[in-house]
C-alpha positions in Angstrom: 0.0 0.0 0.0 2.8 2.4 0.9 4.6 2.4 -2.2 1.8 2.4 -4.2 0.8 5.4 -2.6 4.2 7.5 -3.1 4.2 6.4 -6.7 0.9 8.3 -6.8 0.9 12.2 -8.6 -1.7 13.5 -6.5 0.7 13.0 -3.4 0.8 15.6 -0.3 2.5 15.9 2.7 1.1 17.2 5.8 2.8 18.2 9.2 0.6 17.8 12.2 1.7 18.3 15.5 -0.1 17.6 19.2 -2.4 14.9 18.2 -2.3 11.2 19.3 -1.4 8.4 17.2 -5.1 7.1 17.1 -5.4 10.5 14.9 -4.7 8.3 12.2 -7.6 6.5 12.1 -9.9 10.1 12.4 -8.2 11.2 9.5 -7.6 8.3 7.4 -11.7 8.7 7.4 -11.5 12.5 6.6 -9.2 11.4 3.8 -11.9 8.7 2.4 -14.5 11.4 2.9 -12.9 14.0 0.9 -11.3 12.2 -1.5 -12.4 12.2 -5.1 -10.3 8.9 -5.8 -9.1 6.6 -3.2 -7.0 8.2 -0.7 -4.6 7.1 1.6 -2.6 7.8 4.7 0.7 7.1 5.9 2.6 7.5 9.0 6.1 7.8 8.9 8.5 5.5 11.2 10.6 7.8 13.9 13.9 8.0 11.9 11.9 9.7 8.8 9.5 11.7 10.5 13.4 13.1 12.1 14.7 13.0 8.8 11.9 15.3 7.9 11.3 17.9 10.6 15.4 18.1 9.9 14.9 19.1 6.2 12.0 21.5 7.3 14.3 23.4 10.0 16.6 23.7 6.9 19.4 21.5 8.9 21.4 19.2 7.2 23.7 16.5 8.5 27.4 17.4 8.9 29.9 16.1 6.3 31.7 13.5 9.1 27.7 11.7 9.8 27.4 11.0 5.5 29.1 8.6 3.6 30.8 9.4 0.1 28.6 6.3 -0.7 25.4 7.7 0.8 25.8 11.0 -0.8 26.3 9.6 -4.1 23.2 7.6 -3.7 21.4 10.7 -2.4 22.2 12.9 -5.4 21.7 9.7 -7.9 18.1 9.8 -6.7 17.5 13.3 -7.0 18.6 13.3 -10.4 16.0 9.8 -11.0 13.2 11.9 -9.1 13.6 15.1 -11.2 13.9 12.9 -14.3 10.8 11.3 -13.6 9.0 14.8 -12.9 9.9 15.5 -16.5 9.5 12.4 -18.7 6.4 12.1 -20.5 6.6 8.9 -22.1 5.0 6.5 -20.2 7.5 3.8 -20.8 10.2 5.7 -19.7 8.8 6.8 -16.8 8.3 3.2 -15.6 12.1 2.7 -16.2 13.3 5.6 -14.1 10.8 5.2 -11.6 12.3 1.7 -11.2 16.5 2.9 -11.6 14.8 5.7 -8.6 13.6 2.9 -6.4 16.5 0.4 -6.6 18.8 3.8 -5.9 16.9 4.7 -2.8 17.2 1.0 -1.5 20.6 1.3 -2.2 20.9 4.5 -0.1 19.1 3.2 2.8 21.0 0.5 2.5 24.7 2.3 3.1 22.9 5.1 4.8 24.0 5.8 8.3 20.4 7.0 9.3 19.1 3.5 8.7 21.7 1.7 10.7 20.3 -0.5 13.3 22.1 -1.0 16.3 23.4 -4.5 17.2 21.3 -6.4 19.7 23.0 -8.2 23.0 23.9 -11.5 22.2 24.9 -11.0 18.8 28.7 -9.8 19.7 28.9 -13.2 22.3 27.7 -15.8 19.2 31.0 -13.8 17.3 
């Protein structure tokens, strides 16, 4: 459901602070309401919903917390993402939509912001 929803055109992105997480429900059912097509709602797991209040307070992750790999990635997909803005063809769009997703895979991959830690136990089985 959550990737068919981001491949969607009609995609927005709401902020909403102060509410509690059974707030989704409430508006997942404004969303159906209003919705001329089927809409959906998505709630973001901690690390993104950082991620994001980050970009909208404009800060950015020093240069010794990002990897030359990670960066690469990063830009590779804003260059897919644009590109996909842009193409018309239908075909073509499939393809970079596809080159986009395997590149942010890749990025979350060798991204130090999707690191997860190493549970107990696992360093005394070494």
């Amino acid at each position: 459901m959550a990737s068919e929803m981001l491949q969607r055109d009609d995609l927005s992105v709401y902020v909403v602070a102060g509410v509690p997480r059974s707030f989704r429900k409430k508006l997942q059912k404004f969303v159906d309401k209003e919705s001329k097509t089927e809409g959906g709602t998505m709630l973001l797991d901690e690390g993104l919903s950082e991620w994001v209040v980050a970009k909208l307070r404009g800060e950015k992750r020093r240069n010794h917390e990002q990897t030359p790999t990670s960066s690469a990635l990063w830009r590779a997909y804003r260059a897919l993402a644009a590109a996909r803005y842009h193409t018309h063809d239908e075909e073509l769009q499939k393809n970079v939509r596809r080159l986009r997703d395997e590149i942010e895979q890749l990025w979350m991959d060798v991204s130090p912001l999707y690191e997860e830690p190493e549970e107990e136990g696992e360093e005394d089985a070494a």
